[in-house]
C-alpha positions in Angstrom: 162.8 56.6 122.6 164.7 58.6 124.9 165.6 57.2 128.7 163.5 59.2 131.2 165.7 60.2 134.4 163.5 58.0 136.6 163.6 54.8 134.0 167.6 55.5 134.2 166.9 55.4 137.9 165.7 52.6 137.9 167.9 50.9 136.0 170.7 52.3 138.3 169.3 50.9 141.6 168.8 47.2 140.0 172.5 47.5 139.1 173.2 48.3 142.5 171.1 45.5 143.4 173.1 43.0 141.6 176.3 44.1 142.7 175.4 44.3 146.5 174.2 41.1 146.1 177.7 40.1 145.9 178.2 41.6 149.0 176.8 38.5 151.3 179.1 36.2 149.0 182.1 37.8 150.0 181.3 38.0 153.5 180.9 34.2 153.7 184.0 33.9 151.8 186.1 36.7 153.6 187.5 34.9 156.5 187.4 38.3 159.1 185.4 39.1 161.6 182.2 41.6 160.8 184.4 44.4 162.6 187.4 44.2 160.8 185.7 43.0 157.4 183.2 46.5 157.6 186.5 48.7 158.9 189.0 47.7 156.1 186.0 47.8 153.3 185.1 51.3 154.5 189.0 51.9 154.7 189.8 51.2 150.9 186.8 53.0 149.8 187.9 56.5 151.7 191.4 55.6 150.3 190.3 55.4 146.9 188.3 58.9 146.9 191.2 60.6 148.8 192.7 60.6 145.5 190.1 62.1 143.7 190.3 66.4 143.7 186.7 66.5 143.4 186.3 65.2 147.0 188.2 67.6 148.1 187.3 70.4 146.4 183.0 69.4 147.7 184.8 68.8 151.1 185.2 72.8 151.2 182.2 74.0 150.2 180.2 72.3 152.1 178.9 74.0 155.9 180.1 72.5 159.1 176.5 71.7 159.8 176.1 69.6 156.4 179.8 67.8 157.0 178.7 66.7 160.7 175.0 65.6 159.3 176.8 63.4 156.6 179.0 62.2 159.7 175.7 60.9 161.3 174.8 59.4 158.5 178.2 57.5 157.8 178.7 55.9 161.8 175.0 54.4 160.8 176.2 53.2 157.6 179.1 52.0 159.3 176.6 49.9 161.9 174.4 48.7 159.4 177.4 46.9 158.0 178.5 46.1 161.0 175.3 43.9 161.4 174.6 42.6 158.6 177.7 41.4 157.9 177.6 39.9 161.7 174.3 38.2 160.9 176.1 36.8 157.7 178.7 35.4 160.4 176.2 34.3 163.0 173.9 32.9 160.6 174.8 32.9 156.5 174.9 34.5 153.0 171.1 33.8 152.8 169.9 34.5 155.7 171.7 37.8 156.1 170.5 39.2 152.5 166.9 37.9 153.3 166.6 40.6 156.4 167.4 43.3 154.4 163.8 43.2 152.9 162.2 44.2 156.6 163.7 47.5 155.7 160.4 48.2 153.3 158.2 48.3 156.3 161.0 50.4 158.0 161.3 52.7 155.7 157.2 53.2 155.1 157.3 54.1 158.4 160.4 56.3 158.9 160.8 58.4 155.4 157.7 60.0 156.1 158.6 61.8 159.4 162.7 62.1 158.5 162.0 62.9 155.1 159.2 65.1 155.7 156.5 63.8 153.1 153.2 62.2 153.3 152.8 59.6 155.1 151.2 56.8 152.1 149.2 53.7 153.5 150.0 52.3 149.7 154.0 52.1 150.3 153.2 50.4 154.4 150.3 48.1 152.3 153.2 47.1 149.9 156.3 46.9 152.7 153.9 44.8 155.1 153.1 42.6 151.4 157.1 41.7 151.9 156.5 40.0 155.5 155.5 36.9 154.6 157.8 36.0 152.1 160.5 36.8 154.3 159.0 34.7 156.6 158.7 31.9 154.5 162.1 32.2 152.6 163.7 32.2 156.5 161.4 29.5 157.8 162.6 26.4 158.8 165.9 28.0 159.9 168.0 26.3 162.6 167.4 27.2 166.1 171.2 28.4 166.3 170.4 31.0 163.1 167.9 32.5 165.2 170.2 35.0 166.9 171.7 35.9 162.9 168.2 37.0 161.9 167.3 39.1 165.3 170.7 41.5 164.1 170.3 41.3 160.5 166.5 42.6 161.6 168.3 45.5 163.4 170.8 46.0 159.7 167.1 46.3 158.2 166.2 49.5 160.7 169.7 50.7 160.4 169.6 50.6 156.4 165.6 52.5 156.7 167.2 55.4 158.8 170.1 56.2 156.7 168.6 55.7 153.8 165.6 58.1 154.7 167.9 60.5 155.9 170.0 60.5 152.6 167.2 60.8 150.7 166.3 64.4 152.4 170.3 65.8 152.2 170.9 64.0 149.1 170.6 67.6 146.6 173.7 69.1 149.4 176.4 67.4 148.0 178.2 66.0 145.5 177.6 62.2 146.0 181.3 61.6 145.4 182.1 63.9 148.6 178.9 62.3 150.3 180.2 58.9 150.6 183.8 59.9 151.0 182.4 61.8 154.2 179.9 59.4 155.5 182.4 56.3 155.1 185.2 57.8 156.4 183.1 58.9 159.7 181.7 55.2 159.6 185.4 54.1 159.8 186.5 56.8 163.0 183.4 55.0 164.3 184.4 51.7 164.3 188.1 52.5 165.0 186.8 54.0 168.7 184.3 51.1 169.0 187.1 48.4 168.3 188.2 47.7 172.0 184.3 48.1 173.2 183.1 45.3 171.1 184.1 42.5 172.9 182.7 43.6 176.0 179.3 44.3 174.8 178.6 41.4 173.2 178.0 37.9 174.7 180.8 35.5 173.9 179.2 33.9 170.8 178.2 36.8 169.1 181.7 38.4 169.9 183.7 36.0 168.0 181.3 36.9 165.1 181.8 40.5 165.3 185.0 41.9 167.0 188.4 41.1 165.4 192.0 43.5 165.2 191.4 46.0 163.5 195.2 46.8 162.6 196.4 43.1 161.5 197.1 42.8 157.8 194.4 40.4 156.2 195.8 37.4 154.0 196.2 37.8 150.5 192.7 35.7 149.8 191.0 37.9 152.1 192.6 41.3 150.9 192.1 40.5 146.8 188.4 39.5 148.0 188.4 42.8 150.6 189.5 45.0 147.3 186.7 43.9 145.2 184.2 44.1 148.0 185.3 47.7 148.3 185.4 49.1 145.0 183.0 46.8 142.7 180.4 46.3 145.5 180.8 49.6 147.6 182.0 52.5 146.2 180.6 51.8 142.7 177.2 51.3 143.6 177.0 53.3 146.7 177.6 56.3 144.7 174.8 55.5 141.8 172.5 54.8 144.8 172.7 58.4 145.8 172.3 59.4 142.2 169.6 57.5 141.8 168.2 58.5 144.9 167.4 62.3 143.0 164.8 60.7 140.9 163.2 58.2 143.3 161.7 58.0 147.1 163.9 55.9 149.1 160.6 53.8 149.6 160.5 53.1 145.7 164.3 52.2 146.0 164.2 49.8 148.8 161.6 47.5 147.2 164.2 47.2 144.5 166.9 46.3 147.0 164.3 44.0 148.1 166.0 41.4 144.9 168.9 41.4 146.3 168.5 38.8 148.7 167.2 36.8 145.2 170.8 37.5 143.7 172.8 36.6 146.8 170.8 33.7 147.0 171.4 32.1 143.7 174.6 33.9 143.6 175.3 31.6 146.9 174.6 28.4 145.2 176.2 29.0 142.0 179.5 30.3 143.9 179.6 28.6 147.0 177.8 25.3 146.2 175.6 25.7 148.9 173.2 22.6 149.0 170.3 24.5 150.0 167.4 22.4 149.9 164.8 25.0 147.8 161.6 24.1 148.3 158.0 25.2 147.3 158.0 27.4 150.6 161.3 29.2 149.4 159.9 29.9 146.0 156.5 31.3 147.3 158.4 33.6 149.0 160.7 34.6 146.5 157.7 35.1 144.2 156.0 37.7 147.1 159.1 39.5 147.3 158.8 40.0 143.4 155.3 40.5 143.4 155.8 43.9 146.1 158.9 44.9 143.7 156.9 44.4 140.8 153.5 46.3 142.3 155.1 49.5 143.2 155.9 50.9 139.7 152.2 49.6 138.6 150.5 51.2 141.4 152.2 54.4 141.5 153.4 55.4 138.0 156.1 58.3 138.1 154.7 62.1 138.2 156.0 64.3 135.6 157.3 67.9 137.9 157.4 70.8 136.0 160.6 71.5 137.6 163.0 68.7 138.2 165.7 70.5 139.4 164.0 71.3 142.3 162.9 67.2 142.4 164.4 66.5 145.7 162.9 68.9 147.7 159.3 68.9 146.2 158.8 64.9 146.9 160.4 65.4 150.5 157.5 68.0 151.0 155.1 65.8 149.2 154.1 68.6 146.6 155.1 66.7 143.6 151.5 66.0 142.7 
């Protein structure tokens, strides 16, 4: 039996979701500050598709108008990352990946208007569903992880509103030349933020975030800084976007919604964390899965009759 292009979809996103999953392990063990760890990740990646002619060559086609959209797009990336991977610092692995699933009741809320489809009280039903197993997976953290969970809350509306918004300019570009462009704004962004930082932010979470930007890492942090870039950024950053043709950005975010599952386990397998799981933690885990697991049953796939023109007909909800 042939793979349908939304069952190969799927399949993409939940590889995604097991490689980002990595991506709260190697911010616990990278030992940089958010700032630096988000600017020399982003940093690799643009090196690495600088040396591909296919970036290039997308570069010139596209419109001035499209190139400073996908700019936008990237300086949110780049504070999405910035965030999380502060709430990582300010709280940990767990706690950080656990956030990211408030980004289902973001995006039910936001795809609609940026994306310019329906508005569905299904996808809000299943996104609010996700609440209280975040809140019982996060319960019972310590008073001083309270602060880690506010900004990775903030990650989760960041990650809604670029998502969303790639989702609707997703058909303009070659997703190679997409995330070359968006990243590489992200990292101009962070480069004139740098100095700002510190003077934003109160002195705890400061020391969590801000860092030189210019100082070599060591050679722990730059073997684990080379994997975080290629294996869990450019690799499934660019089959997210692909995927994104054949799915709603609501349909892929309850997938992302495992990933705090991975980073979890991945946490205790890798790092030994002595995390003491109880009944609570699993009931949350299993309400997580169950919204994952209830958006395919409840709203099966729509066959268009013409799926090169997929993109725009679900952004204008016509793909009845």
């Amino acid at each position: 039996m042939p793979m349908t292009d939304t069952r190969k979809a799927f399949w993409q996103i939940h590889v995604c979701v097991l490689l980002w999953g990595f991506t709260a392990i190697f911010g616990k063990l990278i030992t940089l500050p958010a700032l630096p760890l988000v600017w020399w990740r982003m940093l690799l990646v643009v090196a690495a598709l600088a040396c591909v002619p296919r970036v290039w060559r997308g570069l010139r086609a596209l419109s001035p108008r499209l190139r400073w959209a996908y700019a936008g797009i990237g300086v949110l990336v780049a504070l999405h990352w910035l965030t999380f991977y502060g709430a990582i610092k300010l709280a940990n692995a767990s706690v950080g990946a656990t956030c990211m699933a408030l980004a289902t009741v973001f995006t039910a809320l936001l795809e609609p208007k940026i994306a310019g489809r329906r508005f569905s009280r299904r996808e809000l039903a299943l996104g609010l569903a996700v609440l209280p197993g975040v809140a019982l997976v996060v319960g019972g953290v310590p008073h001083g992880m309270r602060l880690g969970i506010a900004v990775g809350t903030v990650s989760a509306l960041f990650v809604a509103v670029f998502g969303s918004l790639n989702k609707r300019l997703v058909e303009h570009a070659d997703p190679l030349t997409m995330t070359a462009l968006e990243l590489g704004a992200g990292t101009a962004a962070l480069t004139l933020l740098a100095p700002l930082l510190p003077l934003l932010l109160a002195p705890l979470a400061a020391e969590a975030f801000a860092g030189e930007l210019l100082v070599l890492p060591g050679a722990r942090d730059a073997l684990y800084l080379l994997a975080l870039a290629l294996a869990c950024t450019l690799l499934p950053f660019v089959l997210s976007l692909v995927a994104l043709r054949h799915m709603s950005a609501f349909a892929a975010q309850l997938a992302v919604n495992l990933e705090p599952v991975y980073a979890i386990v991945l946490a205790i397998l890798l790092l030994g964390e002595q995390r003491e799981l109880t009944p609570q933690f699993y009931v949350g885990v299993a309400i997580i899965l169950g919204a994952v697991l209830a958006h395919p049953l409840l709203a099966p796939p729509r066959r268009l009759q013409h799926p090169e023109m997929l993109g725009t007909a679900e952004a204008k909800g016509t793909a009845e």
